[in-house]
VOMAR-189027 format. One record per residue (C-alpha): residue in one letter; z, y, x. Coordinates in steps of 0.2 Angstrom, whole numbers, plus 5000, padded with zeros to 4 digits. Layout:
<pts>
<code:A; w:Z; v:Y; u:X>
...
</pts>
This chain:
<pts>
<code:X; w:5048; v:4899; u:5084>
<code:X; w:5049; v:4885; u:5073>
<code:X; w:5043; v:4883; u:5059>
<code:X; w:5060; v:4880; u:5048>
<code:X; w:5063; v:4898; u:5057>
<code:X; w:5049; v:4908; u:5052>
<code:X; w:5054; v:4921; u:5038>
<code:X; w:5047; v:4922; u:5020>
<code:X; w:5036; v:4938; u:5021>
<code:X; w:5036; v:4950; u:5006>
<code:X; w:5024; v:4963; u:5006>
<code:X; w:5028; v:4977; u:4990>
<code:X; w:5015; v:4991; u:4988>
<code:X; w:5012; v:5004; u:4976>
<code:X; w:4998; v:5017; u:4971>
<code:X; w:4999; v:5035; u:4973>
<code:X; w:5018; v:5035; u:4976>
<code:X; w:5023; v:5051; u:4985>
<code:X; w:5035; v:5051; u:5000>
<code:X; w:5046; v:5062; u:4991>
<code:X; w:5054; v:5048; u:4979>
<code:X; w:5061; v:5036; u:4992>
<code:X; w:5074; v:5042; u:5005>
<code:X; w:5079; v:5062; u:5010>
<code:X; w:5068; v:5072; u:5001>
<code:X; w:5071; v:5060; u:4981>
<code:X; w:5079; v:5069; u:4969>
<code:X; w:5096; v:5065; u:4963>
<code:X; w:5091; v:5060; u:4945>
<code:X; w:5077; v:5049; u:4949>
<code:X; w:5083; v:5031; u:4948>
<code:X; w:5077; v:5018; u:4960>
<code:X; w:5092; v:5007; u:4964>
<code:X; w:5081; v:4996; u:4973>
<code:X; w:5070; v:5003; u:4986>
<code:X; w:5087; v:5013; u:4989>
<code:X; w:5095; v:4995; u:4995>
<code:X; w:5081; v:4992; u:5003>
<code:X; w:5082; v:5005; u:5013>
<code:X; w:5102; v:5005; u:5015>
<code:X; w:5098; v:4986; u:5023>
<code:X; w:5084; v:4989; u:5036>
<code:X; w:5076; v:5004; u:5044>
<code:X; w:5066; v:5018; u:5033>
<code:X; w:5051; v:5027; u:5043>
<code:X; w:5050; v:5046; u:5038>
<code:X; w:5034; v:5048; u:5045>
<code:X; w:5024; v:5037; u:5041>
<code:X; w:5004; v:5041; u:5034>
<code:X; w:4990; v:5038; u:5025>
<code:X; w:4978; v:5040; u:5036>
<code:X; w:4965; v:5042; u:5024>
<code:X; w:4974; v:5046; u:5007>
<code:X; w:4963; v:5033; u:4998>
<code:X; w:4967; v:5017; u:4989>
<code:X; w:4953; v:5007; u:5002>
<code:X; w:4956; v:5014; u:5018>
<code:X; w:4976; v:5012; u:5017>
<code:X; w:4972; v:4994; u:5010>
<code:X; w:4959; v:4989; u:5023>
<code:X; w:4973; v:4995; u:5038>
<code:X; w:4984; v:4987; u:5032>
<code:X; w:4973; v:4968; u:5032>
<code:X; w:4967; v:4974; u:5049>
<code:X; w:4980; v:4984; u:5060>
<code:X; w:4967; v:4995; u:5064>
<code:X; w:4967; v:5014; u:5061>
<code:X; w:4952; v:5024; u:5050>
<code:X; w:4943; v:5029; u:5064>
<code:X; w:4942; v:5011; u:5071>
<code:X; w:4936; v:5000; u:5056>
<code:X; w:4927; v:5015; u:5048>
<code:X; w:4931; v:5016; u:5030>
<code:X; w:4936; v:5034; u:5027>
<code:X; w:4931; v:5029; u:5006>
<code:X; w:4931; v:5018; u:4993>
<code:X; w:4916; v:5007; u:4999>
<code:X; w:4916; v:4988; u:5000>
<code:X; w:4930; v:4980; u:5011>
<code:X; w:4917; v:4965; u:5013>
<code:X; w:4907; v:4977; u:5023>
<code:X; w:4920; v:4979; u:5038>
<code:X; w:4932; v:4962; u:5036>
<code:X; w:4929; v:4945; u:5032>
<code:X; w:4940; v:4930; u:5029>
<code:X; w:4946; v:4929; u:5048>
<code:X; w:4956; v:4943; u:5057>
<code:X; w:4965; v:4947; u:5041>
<code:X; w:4982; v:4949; u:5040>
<code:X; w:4985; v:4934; u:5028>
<code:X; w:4971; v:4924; u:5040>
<code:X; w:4982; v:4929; u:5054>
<code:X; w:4998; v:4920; u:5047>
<code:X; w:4991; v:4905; u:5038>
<code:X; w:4988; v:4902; u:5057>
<code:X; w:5005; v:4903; u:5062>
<code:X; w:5007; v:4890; u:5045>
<code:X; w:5011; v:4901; u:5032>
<code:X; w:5005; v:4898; u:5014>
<code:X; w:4998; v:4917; u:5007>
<code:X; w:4997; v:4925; u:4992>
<code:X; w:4994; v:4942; u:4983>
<code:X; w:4999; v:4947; u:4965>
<code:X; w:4991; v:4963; u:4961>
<code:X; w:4978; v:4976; u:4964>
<code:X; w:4968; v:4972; u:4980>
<code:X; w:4954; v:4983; u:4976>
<code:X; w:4943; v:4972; u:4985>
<code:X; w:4922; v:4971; u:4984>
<code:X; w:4917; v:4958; u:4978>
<code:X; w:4932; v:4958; u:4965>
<code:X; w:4935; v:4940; u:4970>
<code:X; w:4933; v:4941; u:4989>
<code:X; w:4951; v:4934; u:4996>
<code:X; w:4946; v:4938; u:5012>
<code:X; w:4960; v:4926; u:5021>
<code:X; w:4973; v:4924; u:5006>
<code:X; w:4975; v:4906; u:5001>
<code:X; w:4975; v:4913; u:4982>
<code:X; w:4974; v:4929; u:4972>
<code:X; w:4980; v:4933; u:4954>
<code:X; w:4974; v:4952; u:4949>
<code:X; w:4976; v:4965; u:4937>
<code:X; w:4959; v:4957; u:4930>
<code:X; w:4969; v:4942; u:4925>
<code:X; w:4982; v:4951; u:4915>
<code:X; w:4969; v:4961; u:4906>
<code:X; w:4959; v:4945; u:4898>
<code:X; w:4977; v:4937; u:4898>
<code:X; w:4982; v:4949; u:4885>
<code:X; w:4963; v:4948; u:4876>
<code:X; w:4967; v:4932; u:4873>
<code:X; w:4984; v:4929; u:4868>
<code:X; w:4978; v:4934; u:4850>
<code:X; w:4993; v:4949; u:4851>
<code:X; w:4987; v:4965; u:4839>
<code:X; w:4993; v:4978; u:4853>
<code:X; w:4981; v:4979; u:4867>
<code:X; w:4987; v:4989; u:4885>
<code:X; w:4976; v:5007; u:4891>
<code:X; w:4970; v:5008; u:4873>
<code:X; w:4974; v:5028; u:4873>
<code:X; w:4957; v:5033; u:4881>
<code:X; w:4967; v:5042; u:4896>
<code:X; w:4955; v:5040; u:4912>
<code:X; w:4963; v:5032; u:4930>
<code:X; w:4964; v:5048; u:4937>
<code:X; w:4968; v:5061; u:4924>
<code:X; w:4984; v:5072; u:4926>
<code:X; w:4987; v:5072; u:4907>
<code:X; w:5002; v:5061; u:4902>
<code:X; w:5005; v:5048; u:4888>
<code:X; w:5014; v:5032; u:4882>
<code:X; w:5009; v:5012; u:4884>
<code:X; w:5001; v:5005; u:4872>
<code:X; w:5011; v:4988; u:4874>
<code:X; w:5029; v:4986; u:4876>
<code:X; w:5037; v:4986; u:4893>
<code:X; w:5039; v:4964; u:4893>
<code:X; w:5020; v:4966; u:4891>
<code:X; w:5012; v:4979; u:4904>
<code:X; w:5003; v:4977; u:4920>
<code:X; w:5019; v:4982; u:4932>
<code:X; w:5031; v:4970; u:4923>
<code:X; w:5017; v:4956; u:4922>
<code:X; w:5015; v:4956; u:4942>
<code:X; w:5033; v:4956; u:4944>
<code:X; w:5034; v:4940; u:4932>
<code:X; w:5020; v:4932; u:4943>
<code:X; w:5028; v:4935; u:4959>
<code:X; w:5044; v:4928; u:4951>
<code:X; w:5034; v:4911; u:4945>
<code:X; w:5024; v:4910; u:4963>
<code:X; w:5042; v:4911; u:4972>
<code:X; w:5052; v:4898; u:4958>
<code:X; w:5037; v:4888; u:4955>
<code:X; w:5020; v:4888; u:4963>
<code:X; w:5022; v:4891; u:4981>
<code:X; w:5022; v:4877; u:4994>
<code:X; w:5039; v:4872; u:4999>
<code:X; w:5036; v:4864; u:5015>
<code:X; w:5029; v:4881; u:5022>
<code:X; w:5036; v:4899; u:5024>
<code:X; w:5025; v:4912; u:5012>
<code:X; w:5017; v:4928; u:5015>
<code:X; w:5017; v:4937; u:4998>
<code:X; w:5009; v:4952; u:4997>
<code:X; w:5016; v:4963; u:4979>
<code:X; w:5004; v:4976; u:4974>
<code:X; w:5008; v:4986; u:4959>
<code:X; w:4995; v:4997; u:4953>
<code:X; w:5008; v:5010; u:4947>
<code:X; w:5012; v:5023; u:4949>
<code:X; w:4995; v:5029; u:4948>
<code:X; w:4985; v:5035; u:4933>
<code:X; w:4986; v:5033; u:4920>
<code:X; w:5002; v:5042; u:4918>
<code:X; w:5007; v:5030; u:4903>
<code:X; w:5026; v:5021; u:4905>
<code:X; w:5032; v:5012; u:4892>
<code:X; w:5049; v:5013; u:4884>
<code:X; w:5064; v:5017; u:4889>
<code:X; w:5056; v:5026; u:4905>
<code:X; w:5044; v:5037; u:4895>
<code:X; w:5059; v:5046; u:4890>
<code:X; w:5070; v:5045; u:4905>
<code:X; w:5065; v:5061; u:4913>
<code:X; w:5063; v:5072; u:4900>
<code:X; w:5078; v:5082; u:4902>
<code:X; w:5080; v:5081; u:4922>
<code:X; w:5079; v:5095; u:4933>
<code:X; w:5061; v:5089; u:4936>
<code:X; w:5055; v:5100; u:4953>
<code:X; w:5041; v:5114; u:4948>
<code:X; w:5026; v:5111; u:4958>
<code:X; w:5024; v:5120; u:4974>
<code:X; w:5009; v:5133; u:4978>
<code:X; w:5005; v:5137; u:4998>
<code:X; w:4999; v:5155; u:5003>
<code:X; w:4982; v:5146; u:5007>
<code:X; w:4979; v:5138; u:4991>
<code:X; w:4970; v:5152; u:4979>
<code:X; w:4954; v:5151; u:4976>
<code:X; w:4953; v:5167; u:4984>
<code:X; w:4960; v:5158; u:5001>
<code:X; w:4960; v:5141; u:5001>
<code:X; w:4948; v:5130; u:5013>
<code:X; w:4930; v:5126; u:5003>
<code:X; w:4932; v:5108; u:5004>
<code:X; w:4948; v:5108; u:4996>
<code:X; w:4943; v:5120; u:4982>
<code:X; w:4930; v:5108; u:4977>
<code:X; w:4940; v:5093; u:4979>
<code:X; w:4950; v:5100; u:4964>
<code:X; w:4936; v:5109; u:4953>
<code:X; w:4929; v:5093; u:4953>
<code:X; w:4943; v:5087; u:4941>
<code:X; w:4949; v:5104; u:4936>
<code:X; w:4965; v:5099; u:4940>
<code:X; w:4968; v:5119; u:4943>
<code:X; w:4965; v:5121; u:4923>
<code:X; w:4980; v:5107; u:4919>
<code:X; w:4991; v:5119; u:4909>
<code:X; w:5010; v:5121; u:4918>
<code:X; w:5018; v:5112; u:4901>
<code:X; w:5006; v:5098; u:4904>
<code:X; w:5009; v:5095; u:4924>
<code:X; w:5030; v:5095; u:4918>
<code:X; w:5026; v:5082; u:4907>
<code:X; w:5013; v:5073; u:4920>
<code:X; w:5028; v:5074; u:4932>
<code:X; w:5043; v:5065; u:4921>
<code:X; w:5030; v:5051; u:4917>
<code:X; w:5026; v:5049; u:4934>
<code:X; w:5045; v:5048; u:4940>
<code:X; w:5047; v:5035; u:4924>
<code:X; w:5032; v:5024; u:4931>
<code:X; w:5041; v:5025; u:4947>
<code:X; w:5058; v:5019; u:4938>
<code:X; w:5049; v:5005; u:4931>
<code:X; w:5041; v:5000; u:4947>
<code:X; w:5058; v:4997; u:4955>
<code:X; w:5067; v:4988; u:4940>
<code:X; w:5051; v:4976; u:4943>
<code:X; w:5055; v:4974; u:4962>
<code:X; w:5073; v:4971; u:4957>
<code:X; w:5067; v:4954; u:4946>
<code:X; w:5056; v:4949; u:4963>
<code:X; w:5072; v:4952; u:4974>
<code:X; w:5080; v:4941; u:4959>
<code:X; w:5069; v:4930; u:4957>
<code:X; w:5073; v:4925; u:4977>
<code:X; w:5090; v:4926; u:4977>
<code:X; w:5087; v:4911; u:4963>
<code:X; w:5080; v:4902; u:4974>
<code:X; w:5092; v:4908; u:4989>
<code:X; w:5078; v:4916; u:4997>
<code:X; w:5081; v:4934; u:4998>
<code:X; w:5091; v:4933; u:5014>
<code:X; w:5078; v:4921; u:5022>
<code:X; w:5064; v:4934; u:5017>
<code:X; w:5056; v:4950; u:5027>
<code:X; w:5053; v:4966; u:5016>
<code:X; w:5041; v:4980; u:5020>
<code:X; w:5040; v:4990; u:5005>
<code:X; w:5024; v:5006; u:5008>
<code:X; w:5012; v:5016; u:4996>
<code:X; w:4993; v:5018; u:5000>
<code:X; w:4992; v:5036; u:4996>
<code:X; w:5004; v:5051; u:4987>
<code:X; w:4997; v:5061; u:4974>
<code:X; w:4998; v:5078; u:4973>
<code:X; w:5005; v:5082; u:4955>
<code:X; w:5001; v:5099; u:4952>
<code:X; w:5005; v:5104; u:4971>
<code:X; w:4995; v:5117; u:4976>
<code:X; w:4986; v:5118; u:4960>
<code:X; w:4979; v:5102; u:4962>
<code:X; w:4981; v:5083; u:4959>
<code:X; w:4975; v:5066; u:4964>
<code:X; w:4974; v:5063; u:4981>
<code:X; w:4960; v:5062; u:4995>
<code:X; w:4967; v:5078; u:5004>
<code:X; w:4978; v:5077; u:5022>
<code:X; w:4992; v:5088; u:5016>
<code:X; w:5010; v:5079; u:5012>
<code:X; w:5010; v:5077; u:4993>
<code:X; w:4994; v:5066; u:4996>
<code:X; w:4996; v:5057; u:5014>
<code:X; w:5014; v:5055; u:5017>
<code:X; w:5020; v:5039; u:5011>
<code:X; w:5038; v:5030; u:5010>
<code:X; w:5037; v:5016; u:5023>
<code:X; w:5053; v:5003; u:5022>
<code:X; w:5056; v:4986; u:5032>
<code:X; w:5070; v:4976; u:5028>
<code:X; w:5071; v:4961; u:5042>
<code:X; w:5080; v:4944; u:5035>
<code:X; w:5098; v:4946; u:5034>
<code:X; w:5103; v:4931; u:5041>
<code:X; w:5094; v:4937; u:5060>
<code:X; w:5110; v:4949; u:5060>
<code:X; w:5096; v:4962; u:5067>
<code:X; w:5111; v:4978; u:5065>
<code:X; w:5096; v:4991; u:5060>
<code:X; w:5107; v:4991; u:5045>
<code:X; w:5103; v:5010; u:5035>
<code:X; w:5093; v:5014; u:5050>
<code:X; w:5080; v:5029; u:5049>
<code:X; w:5068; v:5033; u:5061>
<code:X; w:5055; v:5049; u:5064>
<code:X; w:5042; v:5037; u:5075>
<code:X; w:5024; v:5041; u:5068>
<code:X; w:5020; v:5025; u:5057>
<code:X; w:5003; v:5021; u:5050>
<code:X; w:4997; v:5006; u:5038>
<code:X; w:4990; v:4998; u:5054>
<code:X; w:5007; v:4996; u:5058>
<code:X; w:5011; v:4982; u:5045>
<code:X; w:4999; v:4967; u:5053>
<code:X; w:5009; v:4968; u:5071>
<code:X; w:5025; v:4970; u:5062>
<code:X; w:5022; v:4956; u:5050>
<code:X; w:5013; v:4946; u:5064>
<code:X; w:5030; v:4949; u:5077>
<code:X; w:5043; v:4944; u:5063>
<code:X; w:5032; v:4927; u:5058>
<code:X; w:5035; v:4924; u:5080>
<code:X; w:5018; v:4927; u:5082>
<code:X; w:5011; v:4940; u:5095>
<code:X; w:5000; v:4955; u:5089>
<code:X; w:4984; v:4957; u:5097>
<code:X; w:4984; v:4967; u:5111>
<code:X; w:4968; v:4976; u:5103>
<code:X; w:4976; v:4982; u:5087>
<code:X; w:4978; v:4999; u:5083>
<code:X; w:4995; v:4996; u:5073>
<code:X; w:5011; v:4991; u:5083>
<code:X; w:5026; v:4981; u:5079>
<code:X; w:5040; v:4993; u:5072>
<code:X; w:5054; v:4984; u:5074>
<code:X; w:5050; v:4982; u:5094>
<code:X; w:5049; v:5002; u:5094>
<code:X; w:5063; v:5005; u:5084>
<code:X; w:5072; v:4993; u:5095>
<code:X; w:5066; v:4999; u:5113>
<code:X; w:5067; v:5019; u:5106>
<code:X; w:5050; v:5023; u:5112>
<code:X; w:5036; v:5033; u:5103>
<code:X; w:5023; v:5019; u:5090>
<code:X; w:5010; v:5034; u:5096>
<code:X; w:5009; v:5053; u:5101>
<code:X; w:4997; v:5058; u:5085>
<code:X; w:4991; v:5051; u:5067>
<code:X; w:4973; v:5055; u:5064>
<code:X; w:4970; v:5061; u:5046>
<code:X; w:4951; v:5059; u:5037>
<code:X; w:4941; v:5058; u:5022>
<code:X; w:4923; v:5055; u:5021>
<code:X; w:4912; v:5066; u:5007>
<code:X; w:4905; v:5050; u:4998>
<code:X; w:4902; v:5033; u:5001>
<code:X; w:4910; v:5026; u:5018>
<code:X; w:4908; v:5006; u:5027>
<code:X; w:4901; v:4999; u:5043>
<code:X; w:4887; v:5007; u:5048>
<code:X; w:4888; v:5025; u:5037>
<code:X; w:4895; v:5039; u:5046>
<code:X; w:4895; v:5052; u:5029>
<code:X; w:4901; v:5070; u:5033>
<code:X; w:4919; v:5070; u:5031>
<code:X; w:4927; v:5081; u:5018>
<code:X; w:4941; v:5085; u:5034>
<code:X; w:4946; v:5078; u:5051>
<code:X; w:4966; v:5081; u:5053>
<code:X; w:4980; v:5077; u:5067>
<code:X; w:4997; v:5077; u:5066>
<code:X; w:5011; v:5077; u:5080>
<code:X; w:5025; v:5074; u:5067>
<code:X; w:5031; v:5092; u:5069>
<code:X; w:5014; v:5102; u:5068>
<code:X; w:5001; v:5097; u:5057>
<code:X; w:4982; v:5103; u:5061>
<code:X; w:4966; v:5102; u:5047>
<code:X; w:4950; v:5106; u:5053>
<code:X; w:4936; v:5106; u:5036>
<code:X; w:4918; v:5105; u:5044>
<code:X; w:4912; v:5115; u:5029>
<code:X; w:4914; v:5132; u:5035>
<code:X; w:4921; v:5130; u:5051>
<code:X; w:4939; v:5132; u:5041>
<code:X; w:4956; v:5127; u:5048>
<code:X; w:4973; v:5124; u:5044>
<code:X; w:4990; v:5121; u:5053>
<code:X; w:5009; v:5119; u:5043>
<code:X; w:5025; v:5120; u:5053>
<code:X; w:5034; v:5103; u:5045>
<code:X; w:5050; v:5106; u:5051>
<code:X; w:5051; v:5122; u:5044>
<code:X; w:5041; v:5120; u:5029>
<code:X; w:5040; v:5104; u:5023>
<code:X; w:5030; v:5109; u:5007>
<code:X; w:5017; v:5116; u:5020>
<code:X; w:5018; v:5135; u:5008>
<code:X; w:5014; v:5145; u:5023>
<code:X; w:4997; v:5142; u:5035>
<code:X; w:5000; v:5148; u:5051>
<code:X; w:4983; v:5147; u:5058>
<code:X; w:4974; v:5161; u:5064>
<code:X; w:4993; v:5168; u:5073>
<code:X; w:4996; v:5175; u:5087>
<code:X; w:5012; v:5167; u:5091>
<code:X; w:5005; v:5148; u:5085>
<code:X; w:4988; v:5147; u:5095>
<code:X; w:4993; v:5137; u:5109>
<code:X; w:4999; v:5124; u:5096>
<code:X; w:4984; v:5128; u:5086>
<code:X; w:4972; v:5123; u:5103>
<code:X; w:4981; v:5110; u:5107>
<code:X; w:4981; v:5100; u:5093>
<code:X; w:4962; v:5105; u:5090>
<code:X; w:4958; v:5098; u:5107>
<code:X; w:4971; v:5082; u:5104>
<code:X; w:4959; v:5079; u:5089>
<code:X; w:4942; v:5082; u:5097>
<code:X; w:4946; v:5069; u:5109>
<code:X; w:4954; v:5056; u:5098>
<code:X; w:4937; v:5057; u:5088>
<code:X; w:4926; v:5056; u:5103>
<code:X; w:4937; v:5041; u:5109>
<code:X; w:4931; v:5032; u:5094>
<code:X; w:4913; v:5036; u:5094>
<code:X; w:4915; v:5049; u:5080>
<code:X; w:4899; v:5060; u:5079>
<code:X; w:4908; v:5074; u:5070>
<code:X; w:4917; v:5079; u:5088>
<code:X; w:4905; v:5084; u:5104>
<code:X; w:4911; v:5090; u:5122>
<code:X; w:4911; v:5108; u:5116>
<code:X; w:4923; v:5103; u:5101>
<code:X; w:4923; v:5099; u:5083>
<code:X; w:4906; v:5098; u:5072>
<code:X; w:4904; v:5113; u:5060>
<code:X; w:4895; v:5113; u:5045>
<code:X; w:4888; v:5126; u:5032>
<code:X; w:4896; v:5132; u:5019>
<code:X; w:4885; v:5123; u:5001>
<code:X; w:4881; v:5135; u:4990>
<code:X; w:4886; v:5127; u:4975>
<code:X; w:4893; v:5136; u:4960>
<code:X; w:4910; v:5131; u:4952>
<code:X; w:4904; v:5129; u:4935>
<code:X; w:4894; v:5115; u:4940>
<code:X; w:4908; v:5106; u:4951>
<code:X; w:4916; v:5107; u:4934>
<code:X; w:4903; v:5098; u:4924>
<code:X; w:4903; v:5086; u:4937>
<code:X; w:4921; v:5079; u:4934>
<code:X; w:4924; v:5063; u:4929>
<code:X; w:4941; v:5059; u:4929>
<code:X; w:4942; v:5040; u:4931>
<code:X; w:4938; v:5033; u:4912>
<code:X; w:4937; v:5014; u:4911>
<code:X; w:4940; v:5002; u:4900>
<code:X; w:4951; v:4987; u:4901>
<code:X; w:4935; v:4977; u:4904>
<code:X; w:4927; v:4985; u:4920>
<code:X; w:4921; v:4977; u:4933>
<code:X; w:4931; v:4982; u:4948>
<code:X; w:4951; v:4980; u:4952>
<code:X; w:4953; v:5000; u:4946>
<code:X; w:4962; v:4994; u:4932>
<code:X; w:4979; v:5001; u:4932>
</pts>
């Protein structure tokens, strides 16, 4: 391909956006124009997963191609620990001569490690940008912490928060900064719509009288019946105290943040049909987790069930290729490792034949399976090359069936998708579902022994005991994300 051929790449993530506000399952009300056209122009994936439903992992797959279980990080540890500058994605196409950039939350370690990204501009920036431009009003100035459930309102208007300052960014890198005599990669990270749940004006209020959807509660998720690991997962926060009043009001803020997210991607996609780029330029649009909103009683993320680890997942080929996946949809099973080969393929490169990920558009093309199962996992503490923590749950899903097996306990889990979506029934333990129940178990032993994973054997999955741990101390224990505007790590949302 030459190099006048190559596409402009744009890369759009979000934090903690659930599958179920882009594409079948978005309610009416809620208003995102743009991800909508996105989707009416290219091909959206409806099963697509967060392997590990943490901001890290998702990021790390998506620089590498490579699943969890290959590069190992199944927590928030430090990305410089499992990649370096070469092998990235961005490494990977300033190779094939692209110029690379990414606006946004990286949640890289160090904070400044680029690893491969010709240059980066973070939410750190925007914080001391707005220190020092002498204004009186300062952003996250209400004391509600990065992970808190509880709503509230930006302390700045919307001209001056985080979610409009990287669109603005992006716009001036696309009219102004970038190398002209070279295609760009851009990756677009927004931090939103993660917590805080703090939208400024007018989507504060844009929700407050919509049908908003109650939370939904599974037969499995009492405290009298749910799995160990998932009980503490939530006592740790308490997010099963968050009055019902409150969670209403956590969800119209979250649906606002959303709105706001996708009136910023519409001034990107402005800013390059300024330039007349926007035809020339290959969208994929992803989240790196869900969030669970008051499913289930709980919140945050972490867990392998839907609200948390299914993700929207939209690619948008140039419109000039006449590529006719025009309002496309497809039920392949797509992980983040997917984006590298894809990215890779439309830049006329050629994916690494060792690559986890595969090239979407190819399958979508030739019909065939991406892969037979997503593995699902989340380590119990710190995770990176070389630490093999105990993992809070080891999961498999087939796109139909879904299996969780929890080490604590020996407990288990399976959820019919097809028929309940909203995974309110577990059907392990049944009669009539233990063939799939086996099957799936086995399916997951041998993906974890095919890795090199310690917690499966020849005789099956690794149990552990149950902790003896009383509640009341998982519930002194909470801490529900507070940090200043001035910390230390790219957390700042």
């Amino acid at each position: 391909m030459e190099q006048r051929d190559r596409p402009h790449i744009l890369l759009i993530t979000t934090d903690q956006q659930r599958f179920d506000t882009v594409g079948p399952r978005s309610p009416d009300f809620l208003r995102t124009p743009h991800l909508d056209q996105l989707g009416r122009e290219g091909v959206r994936f409806d099963r697509a997963y967060a392997e590990c439903p943490i901001c890290v992992p998702s990021r790390v797959s998506i620089m590498t191609g490579r699943s969890v279980l290959s590069h190992g990080m199944a927590g928030n540890g430090s990305t410089s620990e499992v990649m370096g500058r070469d092998g990235t994605l961005p490494s990977v196409l300033r190779d094939l001569g692209y110029s690379t950039a990414a606006i946004g939350k990286m949640h890289f370690t160090p904070e400044r490690a680029r690893h491969g990204f010709d240059e980066m501009l973070l939410p750190a920036d925007y914080y001391r940008w707005m220190s020092e431009s002498g204004t009186p009003v300062q952003p996250m100035r209400h004391g509600l912490g990065q992970n808190e459930l509880y709503p509230g309102m930006a302390t700045v208007p919307e001209a001056l928060t985080l979610t409009t300052w990287i669109a603005d960014q992006c716009v001036r890198y696309v009219r102004d900064r970038r190398d002209p005599t070279t295609p760009f990669f851009l990756w677009a990270s927004f931090t939103k719509p993660h917590p805080p749940l703090d939208p400024p004006e007018p989507y504060a209020s844009m929700y407050r009288d919509a049908p908003v959807p109650d939370p939904v509660y599974g037969d499995w998720s009492g405290d009298d019946a749910a799995p160990e690991a998932f009980l503490r997962q939530r006592q740790r926060h308490s997010y099963d105290l968050v009055p019902p009043s409150v969670i209403r009001a956590a969800r119209e803020a979250y649906y606002g943040l959303i709105t706001h997210v996708d009136y910023a991607i519409g001034r990107i996609f402005a800013g390059l049909q300024d330039v007349g780029l926007l035809d020339d330029t290959f969208v994929v649009f992803t989240s790196d987790h869900g969030e669970f909103l008051g499913d289930h009683h709980a919140g945050n993320k972490v867990m392998f069930h839907e609200p948390s680890a299914h993700v929207p997942f939209l690619v948008r080929p140039p419109k000039r290729d006449g590529h006719g996946l025009h309002g496309t949809t497809s039920d392949a099973l797509v992980t983040h490792a997917d984006v590298l080969p894809t990215l890779v393929a439309a830049a006329g490169g050629v994916p690494s034949p060792d690559l986890d990920g595969h090239d979407l558009l190819a399958t979508v093309r030739g019909g065939t399976p991406v892969r037979q199962y997503v593995c699902g996992l989340a380590a119990d503490g710190r995770s990176g090359a070389g630490a093999a923590p105990a993992p809070v749950y080891l999961a498999v899903t087939d796109g139909r069936w879904k299996y969780i097996w929890y080490p604590e306990g020996a407990q288990e889990q399976l959820f019919d998708l097809d028929t309940d979506p909203d995974e309110l029934v577990d059907r392990s333990g049944r009669p009539d579902t233990e063939e799939v129940r086996r099957a799936l178990s086995t399916a997951l032993a041998e993906q974890l022994r095919k890795a090199g994973s310690p917690w499966a054997t020849i005789e099956g999955l690794v149990e552990t005991p149950l902790r003896q741990e009383p509640v009341t101390d998982r519930r002194a224990t909470a801490w529900p994300g507070y940090h200043t505007e001035s910390y230390g790590v790219d957390v700042r949302h």
